[in-house]
DSSP file (Angstrom, degrees, kcal/mol; ACC not computed):
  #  RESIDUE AA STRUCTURE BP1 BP2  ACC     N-H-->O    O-->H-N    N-H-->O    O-->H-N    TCO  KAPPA ALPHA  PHI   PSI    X-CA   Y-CA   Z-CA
    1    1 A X              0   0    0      0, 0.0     5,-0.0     0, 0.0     3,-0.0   0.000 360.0 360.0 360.0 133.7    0.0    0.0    0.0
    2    2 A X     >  -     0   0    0      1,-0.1     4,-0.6     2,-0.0     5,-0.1   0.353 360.0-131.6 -20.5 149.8    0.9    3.3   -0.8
    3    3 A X  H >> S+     0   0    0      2,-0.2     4,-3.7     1,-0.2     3,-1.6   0.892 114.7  39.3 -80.5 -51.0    2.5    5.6    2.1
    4    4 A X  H 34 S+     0   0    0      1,-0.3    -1,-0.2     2,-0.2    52,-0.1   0.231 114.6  55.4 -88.8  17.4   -0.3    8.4    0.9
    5    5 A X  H 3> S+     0   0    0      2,-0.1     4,-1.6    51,-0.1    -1,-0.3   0.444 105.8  43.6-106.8 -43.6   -2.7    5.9    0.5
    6    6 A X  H <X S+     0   0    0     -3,-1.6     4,-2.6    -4,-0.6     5,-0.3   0.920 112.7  61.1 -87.7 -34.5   -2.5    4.3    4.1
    7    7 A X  H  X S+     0   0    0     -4,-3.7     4,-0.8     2,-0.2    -1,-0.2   0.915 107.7  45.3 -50.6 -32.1   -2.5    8.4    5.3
    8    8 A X  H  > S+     0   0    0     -5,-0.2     4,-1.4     2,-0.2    -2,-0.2   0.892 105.4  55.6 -86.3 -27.8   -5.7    8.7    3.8
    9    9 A X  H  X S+     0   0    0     -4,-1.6     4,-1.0     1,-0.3    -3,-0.2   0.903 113.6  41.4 -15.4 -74.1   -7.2    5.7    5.0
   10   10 A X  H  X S+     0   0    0     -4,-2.6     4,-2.2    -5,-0.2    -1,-0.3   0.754 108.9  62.7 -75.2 -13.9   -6.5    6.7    8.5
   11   11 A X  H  X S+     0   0    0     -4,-0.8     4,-1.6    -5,-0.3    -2,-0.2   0.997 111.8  42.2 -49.7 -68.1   -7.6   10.6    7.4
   12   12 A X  H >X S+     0   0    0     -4,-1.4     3,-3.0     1,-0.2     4,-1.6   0.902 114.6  49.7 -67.8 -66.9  -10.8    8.9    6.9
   13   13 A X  H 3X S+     0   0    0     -4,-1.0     4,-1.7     1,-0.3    -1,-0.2   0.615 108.3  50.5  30.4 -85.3  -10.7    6.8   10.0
   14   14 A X  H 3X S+     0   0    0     -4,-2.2     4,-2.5     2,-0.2    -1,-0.3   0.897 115.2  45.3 -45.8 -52.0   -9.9    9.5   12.2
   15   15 A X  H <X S+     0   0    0     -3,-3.0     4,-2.6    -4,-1.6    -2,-0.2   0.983 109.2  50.8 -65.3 -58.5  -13.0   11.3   10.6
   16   16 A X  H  X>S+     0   0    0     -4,-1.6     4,-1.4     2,-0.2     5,-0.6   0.976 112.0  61.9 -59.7 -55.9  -15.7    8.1   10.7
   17   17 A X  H >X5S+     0   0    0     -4,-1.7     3,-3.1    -5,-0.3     4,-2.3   0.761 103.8  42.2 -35.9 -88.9  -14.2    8.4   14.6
   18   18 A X  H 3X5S+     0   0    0     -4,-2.5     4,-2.4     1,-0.3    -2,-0.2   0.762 104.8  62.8 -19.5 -50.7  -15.4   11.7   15.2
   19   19 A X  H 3<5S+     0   0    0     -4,-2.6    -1,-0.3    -5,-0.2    -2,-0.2   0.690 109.7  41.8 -78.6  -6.6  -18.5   11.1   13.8
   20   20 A X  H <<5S+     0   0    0     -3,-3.1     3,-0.4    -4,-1.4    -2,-0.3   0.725 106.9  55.2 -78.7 -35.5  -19.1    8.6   16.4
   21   21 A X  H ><<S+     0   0    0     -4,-2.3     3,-1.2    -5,-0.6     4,-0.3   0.919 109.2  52.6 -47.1 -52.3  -17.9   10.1   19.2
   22   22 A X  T 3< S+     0   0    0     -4,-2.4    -1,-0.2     1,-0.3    -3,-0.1   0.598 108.9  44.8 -79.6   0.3  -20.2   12.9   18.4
   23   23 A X  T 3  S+     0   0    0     -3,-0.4    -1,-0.3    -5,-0.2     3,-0.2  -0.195  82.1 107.2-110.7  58.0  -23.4   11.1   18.0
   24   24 A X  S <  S+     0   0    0     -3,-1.2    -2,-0.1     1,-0.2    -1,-0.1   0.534  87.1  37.9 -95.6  -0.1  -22.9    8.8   21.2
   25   25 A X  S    S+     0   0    0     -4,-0.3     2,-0.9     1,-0.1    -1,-0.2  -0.152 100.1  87.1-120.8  28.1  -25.4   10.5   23.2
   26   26 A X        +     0   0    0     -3,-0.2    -1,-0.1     1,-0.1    -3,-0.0  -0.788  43.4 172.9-151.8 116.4  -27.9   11.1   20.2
   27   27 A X        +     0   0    0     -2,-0.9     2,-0.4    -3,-0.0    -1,-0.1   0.033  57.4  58.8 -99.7  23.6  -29.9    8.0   20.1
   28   28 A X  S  > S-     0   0    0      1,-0.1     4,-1.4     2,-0.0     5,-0.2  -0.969  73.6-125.7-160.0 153.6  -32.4    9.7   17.2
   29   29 A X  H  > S+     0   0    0     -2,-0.4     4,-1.8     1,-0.2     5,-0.1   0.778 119.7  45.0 -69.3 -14.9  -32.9   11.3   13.8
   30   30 A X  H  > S+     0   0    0      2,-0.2     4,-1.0     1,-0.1     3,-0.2   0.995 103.6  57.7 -81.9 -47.1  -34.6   14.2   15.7
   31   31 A X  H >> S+     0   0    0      2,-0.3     4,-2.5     1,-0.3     3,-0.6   0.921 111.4  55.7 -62.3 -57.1  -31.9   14.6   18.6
   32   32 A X  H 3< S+     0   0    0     -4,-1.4     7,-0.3     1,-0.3    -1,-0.3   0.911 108.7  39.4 -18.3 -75.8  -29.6   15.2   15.4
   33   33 A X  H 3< S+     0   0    0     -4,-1.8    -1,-0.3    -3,-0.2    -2,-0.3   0.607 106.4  59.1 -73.9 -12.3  -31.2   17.6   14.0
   34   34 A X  H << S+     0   0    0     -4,-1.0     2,-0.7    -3,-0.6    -2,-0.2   0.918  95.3  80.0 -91.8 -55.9  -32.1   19.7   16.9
   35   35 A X     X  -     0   0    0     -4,-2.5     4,-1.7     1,-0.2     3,-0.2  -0.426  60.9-167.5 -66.7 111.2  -28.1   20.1   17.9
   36   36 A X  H  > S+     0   0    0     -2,-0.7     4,-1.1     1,-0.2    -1,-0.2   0.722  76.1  48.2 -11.6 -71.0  -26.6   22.4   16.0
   37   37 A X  H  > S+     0   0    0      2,-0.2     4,-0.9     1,-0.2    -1,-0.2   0.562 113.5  38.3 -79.2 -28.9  -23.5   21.7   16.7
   38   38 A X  H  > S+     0   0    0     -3,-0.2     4,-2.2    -6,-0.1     5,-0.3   0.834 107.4  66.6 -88.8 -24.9  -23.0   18.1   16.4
   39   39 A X  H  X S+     0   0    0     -4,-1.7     4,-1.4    -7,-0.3    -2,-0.2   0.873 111.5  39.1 -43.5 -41.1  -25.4   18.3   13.4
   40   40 A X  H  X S+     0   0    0     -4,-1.1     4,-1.6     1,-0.2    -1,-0.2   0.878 112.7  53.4 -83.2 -26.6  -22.2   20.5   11.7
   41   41 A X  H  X S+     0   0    0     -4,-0.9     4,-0.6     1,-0.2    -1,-0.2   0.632 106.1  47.1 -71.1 -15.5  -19.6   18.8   12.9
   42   42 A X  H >X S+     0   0    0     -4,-2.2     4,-3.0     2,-0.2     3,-0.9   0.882 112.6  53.3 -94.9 -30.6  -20.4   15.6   11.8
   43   43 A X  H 3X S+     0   0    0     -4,-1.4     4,-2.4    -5,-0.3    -2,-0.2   0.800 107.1  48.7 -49.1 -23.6  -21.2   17.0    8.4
   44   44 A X  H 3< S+     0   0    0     -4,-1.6    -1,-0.3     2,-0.2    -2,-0.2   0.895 110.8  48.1 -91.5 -15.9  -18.2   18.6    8.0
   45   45 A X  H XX S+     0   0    0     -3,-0.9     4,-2.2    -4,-0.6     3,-1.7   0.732 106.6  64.3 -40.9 -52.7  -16.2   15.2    9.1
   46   46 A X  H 3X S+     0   0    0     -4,-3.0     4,-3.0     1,-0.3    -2,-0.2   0.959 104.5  41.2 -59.4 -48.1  -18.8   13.9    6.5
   47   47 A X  H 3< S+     0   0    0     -4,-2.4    -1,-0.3    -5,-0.3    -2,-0.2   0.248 117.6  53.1 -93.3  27.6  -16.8   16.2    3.7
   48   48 A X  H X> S+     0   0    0     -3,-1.7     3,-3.0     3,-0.1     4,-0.9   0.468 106.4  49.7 -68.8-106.6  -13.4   15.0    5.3
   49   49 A X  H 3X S+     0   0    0     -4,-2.2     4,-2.7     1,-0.2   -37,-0.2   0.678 116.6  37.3 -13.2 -52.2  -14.1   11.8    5.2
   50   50 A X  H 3X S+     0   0    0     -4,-3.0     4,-1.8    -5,-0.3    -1,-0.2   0.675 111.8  58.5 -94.6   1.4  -15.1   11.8    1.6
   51   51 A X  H <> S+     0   0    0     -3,-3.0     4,-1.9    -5,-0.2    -1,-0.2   0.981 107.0  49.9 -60.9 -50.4  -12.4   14.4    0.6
   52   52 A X  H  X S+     0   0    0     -4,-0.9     4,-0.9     2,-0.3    -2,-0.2   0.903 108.1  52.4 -57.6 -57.0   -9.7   11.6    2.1
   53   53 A X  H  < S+     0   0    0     -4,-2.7    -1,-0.2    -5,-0.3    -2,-0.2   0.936 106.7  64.5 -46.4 -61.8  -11.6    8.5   -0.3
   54   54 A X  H  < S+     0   0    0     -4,-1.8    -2,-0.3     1,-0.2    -1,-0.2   0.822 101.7  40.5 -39.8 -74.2  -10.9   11.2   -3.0
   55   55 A X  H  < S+     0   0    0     -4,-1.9    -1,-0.2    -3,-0.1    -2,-0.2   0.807  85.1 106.4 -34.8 -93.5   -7.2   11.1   -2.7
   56   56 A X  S  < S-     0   0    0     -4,-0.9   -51,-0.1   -52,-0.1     5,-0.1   0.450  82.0 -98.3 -13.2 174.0   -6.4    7.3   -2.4
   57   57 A X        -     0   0    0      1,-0.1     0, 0.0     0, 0.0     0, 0.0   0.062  17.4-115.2 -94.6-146.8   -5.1    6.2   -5.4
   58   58 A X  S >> S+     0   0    0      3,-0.2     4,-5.0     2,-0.1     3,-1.5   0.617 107.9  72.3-106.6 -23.2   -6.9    4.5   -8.3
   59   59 A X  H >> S+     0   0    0      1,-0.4     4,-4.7     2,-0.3     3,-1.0   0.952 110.9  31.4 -58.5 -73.5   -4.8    1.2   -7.8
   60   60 A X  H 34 S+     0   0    0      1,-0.3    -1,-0.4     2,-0.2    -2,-0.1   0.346 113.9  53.0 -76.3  39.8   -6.9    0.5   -4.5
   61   61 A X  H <4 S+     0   0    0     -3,-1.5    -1,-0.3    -2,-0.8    -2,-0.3   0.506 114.2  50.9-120.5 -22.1   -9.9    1.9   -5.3
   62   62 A X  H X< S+     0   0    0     -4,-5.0     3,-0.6    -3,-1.0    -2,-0.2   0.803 117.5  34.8 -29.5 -50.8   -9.2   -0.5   -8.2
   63   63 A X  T 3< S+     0   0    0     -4,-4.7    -3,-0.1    -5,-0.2    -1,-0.1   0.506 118.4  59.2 -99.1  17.9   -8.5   -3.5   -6.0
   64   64 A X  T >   +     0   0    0     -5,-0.4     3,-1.5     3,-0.1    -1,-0.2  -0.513  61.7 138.0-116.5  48.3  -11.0   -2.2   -3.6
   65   65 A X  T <   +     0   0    0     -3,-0.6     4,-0.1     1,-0.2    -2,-0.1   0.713  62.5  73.4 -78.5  -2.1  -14.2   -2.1   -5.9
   66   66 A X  T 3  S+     0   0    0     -3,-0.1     2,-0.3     2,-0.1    -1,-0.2   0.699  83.2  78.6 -66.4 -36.6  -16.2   -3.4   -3.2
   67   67 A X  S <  S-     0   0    0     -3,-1.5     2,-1.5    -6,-0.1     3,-0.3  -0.701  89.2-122.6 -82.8 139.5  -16.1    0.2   -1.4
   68   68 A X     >  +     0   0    0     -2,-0.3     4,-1.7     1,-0.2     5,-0.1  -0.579  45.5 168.3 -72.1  91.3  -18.5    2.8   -2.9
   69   69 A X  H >> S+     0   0    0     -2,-1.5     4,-2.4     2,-0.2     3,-0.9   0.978  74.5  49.8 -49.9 -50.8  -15.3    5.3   -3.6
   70   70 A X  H 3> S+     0   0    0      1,-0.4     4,-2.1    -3,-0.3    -1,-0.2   0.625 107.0  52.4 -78.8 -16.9  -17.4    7.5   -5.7
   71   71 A X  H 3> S+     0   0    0      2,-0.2     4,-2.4     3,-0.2    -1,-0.4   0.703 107.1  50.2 -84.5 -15.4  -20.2    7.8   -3.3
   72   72 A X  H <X S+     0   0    0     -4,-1.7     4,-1.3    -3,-0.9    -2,-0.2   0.935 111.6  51.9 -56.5 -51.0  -18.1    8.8   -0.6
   73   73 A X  H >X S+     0   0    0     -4,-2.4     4,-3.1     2,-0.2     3,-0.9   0.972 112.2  44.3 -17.7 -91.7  -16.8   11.2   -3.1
   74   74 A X  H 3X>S+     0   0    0     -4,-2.1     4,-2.8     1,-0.3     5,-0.6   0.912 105.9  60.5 -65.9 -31.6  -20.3   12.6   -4.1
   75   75 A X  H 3X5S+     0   0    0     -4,-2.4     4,-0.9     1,-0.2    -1,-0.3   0.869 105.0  47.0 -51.5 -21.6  -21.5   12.8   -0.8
   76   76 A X  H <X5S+     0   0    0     -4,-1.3     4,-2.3    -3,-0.9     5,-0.3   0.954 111.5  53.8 -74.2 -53.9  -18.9   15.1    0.1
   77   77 A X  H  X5S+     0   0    0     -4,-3.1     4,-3.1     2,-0.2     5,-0.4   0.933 108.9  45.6 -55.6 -43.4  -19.6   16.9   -2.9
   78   78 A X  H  X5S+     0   0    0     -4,-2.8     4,-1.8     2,-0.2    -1,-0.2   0.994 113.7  48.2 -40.7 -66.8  -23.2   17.3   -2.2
   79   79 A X  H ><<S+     0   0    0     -4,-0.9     3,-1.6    -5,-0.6     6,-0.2   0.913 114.9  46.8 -47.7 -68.5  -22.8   18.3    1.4
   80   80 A X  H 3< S+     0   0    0     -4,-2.3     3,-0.5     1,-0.3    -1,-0.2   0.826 121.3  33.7 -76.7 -39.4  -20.0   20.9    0.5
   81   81 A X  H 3< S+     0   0    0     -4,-3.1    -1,-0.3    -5,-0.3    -2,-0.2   0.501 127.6  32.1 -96.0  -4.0  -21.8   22.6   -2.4
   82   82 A X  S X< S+     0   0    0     -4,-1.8     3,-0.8    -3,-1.6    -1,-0.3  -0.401  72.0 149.2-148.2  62.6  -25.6   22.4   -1.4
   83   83 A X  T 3   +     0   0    0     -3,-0.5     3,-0.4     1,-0.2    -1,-0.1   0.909  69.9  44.0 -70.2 -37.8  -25.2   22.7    2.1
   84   84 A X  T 3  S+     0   0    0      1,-0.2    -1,-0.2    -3,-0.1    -5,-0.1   0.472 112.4  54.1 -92.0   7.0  -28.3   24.4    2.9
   85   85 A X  S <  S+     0   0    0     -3,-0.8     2,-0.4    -6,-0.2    -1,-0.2   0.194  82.0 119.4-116.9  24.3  -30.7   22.0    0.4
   86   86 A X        -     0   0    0     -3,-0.4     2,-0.6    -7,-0.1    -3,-0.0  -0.732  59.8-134.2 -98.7 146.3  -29.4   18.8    2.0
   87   87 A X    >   -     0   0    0     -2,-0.4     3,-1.6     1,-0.2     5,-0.1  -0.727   3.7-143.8-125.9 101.8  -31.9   16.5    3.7
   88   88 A X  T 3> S+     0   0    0     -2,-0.6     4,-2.2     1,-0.3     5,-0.2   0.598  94.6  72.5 -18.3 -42.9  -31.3   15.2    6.7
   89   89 A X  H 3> S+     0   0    0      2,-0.2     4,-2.1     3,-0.1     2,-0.3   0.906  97.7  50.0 -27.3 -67.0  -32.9   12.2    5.9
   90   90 A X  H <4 S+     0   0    0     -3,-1.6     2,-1.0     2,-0.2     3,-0.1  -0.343 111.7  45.4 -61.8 172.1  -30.1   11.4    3.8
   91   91 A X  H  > S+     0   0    0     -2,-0.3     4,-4.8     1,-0.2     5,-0.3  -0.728 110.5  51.2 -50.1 -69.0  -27.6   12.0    6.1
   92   92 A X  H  X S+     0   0    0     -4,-2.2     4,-3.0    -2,-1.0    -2,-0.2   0.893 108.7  53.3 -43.2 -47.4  -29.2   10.3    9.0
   93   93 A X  H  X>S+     0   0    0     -4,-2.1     4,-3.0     1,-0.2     5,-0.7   0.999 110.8  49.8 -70.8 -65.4  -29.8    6.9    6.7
   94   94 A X  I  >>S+     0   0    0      1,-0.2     5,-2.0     2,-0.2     4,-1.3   0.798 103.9  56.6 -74.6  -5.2  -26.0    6.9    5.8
   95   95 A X  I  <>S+     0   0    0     -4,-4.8     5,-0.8     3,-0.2     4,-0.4   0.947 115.2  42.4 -44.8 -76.6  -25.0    7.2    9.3
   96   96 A X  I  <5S+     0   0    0     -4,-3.0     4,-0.3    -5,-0.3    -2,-0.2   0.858 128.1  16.0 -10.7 -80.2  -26.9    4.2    9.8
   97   97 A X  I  <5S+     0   0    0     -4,-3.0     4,-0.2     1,-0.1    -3,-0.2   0.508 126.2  38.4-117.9   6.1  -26.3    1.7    7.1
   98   98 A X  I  X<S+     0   0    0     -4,-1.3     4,-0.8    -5,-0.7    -3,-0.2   0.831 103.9  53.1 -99.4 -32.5  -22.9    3.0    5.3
   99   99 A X  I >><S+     0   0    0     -5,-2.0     4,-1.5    -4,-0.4     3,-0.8   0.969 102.7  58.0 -72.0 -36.0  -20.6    4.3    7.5
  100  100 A X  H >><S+     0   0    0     -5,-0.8     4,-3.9    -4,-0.3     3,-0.7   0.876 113.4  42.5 -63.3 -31.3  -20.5    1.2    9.8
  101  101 A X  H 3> S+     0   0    0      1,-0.2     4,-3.3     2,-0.2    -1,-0.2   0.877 114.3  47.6 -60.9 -43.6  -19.5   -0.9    6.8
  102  102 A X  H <X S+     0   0    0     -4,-0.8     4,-0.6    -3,-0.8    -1,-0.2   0.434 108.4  54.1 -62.4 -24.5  -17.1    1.5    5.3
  103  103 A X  H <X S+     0   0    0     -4,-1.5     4,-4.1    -3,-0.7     5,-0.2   0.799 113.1  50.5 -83.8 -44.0  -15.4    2.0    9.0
  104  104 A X  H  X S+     0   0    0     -4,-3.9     4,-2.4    -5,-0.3    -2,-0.3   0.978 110.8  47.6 -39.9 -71.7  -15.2   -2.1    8.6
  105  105 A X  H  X S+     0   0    0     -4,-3.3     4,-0.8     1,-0.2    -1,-0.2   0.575 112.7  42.3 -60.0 -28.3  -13.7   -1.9    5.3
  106  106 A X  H  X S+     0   0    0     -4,-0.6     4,-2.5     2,-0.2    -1,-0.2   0.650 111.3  58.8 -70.6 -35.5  -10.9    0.7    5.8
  107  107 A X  H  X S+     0   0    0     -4,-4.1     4,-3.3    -3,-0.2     5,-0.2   0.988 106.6  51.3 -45.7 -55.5  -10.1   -0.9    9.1
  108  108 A X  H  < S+     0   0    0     -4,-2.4    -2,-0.2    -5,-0.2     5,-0.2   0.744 103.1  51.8 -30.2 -65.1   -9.6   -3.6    7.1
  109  109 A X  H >X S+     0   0    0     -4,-0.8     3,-1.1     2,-0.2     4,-0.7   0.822 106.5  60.3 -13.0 -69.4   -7.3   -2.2    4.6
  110  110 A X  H 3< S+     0   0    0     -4,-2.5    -2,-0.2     1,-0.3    -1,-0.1   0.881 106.4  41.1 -46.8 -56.4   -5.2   -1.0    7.4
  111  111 A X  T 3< S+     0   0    0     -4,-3.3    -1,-0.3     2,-0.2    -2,-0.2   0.445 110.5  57.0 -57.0  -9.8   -4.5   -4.3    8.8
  112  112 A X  T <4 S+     0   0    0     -3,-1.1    -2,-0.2    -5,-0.2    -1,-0.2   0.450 104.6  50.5-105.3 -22.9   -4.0   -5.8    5.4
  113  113 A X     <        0   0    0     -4,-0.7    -2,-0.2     1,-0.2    -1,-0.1   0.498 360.0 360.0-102.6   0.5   -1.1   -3.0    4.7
  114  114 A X              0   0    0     -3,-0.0    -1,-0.2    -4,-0.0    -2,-0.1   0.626 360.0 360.0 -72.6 360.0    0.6   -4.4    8.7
């Protein structure tokens, strides 16, 4: 693995971290949305995160076709460029059912490059 490949991998890491740490006390789509403050912070982790997928190189995002690169990618883009039309909804659902798989799969990665 790539030196600037296993930095971005932990970039994102570090970020999908944060974004658990800051929902551990918000057990709800509503609790979410009513704080402010974690509500930005994880979003902006959210365009971290998918800046960091951006980087990697092509080789593993080739031999890693199993992770959605390119939606981590456009979700960052969405979030950064239409910040005020993005739907919570959508945010909340890929907290849910994408990142935990996608924190799997870069763990993964990581250990694979020990």
């Amino acid at each position: 693995m790539l030196d600037l490949d296993k930095k971005c991998i932990e970039e994102a890491l570090f970020s999908l971290n944060k974004i658990k740490e800051y929902l551990k006390v918000t057990h709800s789509k509503e609790q979410f949305i009513d704080d402010s403050r974690t509500h930005d912070a994880v979003l902006m982790h959210f365009i971290v995160l998918g800046e960091s997928c951006n980087k990697m190189s092509d080789e593993l995002k080739k031999n890693n076709q199993h992770i959605d690169w390119r939606g981590a990618n456009d979700f960052r883009n969405f979030l950064a460029h239409d910040y005020f039309g993005v739907s919570d909804d959508i945010v909340w659902s890929v907290i849910q059912f994408h990142l935990p798989q996608l924190k799997a799969d870069l763990e993964k990665l990581i250990e694979e490059s020990k």
